[in-house]
N, C-alpha and C positions, 0 to 999 in steps of 0.2 A: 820315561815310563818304563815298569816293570814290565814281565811279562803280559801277555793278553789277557784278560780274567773274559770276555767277550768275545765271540766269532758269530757275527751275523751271515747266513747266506744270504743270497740274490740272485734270483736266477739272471743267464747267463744272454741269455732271448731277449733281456727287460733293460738293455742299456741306461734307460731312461732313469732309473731305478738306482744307479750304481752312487753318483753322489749324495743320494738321498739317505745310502746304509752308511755313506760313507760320513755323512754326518748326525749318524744317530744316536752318536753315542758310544756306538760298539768301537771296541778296542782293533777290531780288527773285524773287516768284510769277509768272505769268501764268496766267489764271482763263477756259480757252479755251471759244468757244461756237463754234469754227469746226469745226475736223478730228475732234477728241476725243467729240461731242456726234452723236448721231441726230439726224435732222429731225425727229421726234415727239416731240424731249424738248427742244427750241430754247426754247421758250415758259418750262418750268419751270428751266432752265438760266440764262436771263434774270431771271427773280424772284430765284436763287439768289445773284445778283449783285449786284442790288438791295440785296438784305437785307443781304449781307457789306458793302458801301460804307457803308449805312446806318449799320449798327452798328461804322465804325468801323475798317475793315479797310483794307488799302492793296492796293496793285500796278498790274499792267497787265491790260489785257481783250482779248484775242483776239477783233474782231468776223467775223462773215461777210463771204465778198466782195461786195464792190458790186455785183456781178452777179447775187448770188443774190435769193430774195424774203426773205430773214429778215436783212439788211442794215438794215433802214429799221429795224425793230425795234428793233435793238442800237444804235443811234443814239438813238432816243428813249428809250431805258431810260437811257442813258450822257448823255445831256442832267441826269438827274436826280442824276449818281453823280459830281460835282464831283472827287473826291479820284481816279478810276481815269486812270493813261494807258489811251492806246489804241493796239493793232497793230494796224495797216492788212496782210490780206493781199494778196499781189497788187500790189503795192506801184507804181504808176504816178501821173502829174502828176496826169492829171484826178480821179482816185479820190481823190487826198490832198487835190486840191483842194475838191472838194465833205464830204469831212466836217470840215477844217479850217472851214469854211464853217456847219456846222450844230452844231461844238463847239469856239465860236470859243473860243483860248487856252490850247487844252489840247494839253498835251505828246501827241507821234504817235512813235510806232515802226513806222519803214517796211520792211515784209518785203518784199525783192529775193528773187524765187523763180518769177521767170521771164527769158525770153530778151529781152523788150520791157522788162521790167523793170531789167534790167542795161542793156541800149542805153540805156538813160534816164537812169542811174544819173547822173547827176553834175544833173540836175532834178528828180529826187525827192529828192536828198539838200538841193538848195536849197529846196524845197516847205514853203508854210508848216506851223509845225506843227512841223513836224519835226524830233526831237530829237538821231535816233540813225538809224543801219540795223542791218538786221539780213540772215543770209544763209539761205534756207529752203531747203538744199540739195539735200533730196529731190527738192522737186519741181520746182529748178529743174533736176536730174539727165532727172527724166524730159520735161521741156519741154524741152531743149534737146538732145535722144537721146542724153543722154550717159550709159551705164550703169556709175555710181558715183558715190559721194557722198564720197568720200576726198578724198587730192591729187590726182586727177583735174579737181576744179573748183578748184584754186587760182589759174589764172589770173583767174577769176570771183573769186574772194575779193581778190586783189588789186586790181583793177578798184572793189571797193567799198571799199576802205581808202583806195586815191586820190583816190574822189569825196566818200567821209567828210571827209578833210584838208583838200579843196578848200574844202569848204561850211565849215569849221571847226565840224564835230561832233565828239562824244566821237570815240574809236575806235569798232568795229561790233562788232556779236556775231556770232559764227561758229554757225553751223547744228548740229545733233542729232549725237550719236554712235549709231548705232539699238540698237550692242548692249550691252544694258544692264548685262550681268554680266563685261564684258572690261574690268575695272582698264587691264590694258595697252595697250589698243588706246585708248584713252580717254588715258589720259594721252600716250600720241602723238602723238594729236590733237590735245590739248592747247598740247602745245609746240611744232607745227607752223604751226598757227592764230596763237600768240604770237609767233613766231619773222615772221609776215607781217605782222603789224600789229594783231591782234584784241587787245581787251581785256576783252570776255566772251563766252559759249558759254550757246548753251539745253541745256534739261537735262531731260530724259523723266522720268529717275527720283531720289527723294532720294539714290541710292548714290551719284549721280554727282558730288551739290553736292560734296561737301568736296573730292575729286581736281581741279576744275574751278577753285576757289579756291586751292589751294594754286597752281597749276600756272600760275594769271595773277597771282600776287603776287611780289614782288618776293623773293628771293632772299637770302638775309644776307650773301652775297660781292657780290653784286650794291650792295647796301647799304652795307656798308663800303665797297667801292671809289667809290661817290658820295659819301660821308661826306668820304672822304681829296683826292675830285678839288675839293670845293667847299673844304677845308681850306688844300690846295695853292696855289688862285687867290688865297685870303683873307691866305695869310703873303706870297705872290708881289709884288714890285715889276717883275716883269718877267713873258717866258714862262714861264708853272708846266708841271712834269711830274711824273708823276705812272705808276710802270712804266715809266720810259726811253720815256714817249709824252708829247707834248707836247698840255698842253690849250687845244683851241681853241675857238672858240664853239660849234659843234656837239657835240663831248664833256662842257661844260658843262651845254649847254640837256638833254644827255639823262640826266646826274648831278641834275640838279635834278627832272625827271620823277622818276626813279626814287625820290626822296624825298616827292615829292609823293605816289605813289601808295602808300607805305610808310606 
């Protein structure tokens, strides 16, 4: 498998729950102790993840912020859980830099979902560690007073697709859809998100995996026509065309993508 086109959460409290994202389709879980989880249930939310690693399990770990007190925790617990990435919320140099520092070699997923965070964006996305970004639009909605979480932040999602490229990371994940039962509004998002450079989106609810994958997969016209543009160049002793459009290194390099990711 390609990259992830899918990250479902799960809260962190709901062990019960973990096999069930885990078989939902989604490319990848995330097993949150940050938003999703109460302060009185941090502690057993922590074993809960323990034990899933232990026995076996994969994904990524949504820790607390560095800033909070139940950070150190999730750190020493994920010192022992070899096989979990980890989300950094809050996503800044020094933050990344210090748990890269205490979980030397281990893949990081940088959530940009604030305004310091985006101005940084092109040094978190260098930061060691780190795999991927990711865009946590809520709350970079209400950090940055901007009231919506739509294409209202896509100059921000742009911003991180460029500093993505820069650093030569995968593409980024595009942020939440909140409403969970709007097919339409979801698949919008979808194509919108793709259309800027995204090649996965988090995902609140299992309804959403399968719309979210179809929606970042590759196309079958899409397909065929990279099939016929790598064909074209292959029989070609000179300029190939390929639709009365001539291919040139950049129509190729994105015919070859679009295979790779098929």
């Amino acid at each position: 498998m390609g990259e992830p086109r899918s990250y479902l959460f799960v809260p962190g409290d709901r062990p019960e729950r973990f096999a069930k994202a885990a078989a939902s389709g989604a490319d990848e879980i995330i097993i949150d102790l940050e938003d999703a989880v109460a302060a009185t249930a941090k502690a057993g939310a922590r074993r809960n993840v323990a034990a899933w690693f232990a026995g076996g399990g994969r994904g990524v770990v949504r820790i607390n912020g560095l800033d909070t007190e139940f950070a150190d925790a999730d750190l020493a617990m994920l010192a022992e859980a070899p096989g979990a990435t980890v989300m950094v919320p809050k996503a800044n140099p020094a933050g990344l830099a210090e748990v890269a520092g205490r979980l030397q070699g281990r893949p990081l997923i940088a959530l940009v979902e604030t305004v310091a965070g985006l101005v940084a964006a092109h040094e978190v996305a260098g930061s060691a560690g780190v795999v991927r970004l990711a865009f946590g639009n809520l709350d970079f909605g209400v950090d940055a007073r901007i009231p919506g979480e739509g294409s209202v932040l896509d100059p921000a999602r742009f911003a991180i697709v460029i500093a993505s490229r820069h650093a030569n990371l995968a593409p980024p994940i595009d942020g939440v859809t909140p409403e969970i039962g709007d097919m339409a509004r979801l698949e919008a998002d979808v194509a919108r998100t793709r259309a800027l450079g995204f090649t996965a989106k988090l995902c609140i609810h299992p309804k959403q995996v399968a719309v979210v994958n179809v929606g970042l997969s590759p196309r079958a016209e899409e397909i065929e026509w990279a099939r016929r543009v790598l064909a074209a160049v292959s029989a070609s002793e000179g300029v190939a065309e390929v639709d009365g459009k001539m291919v040139d290194a950049p129509v190729l390099a994105r015919a070859r993508s679009i295979l790779d990711m098929a």
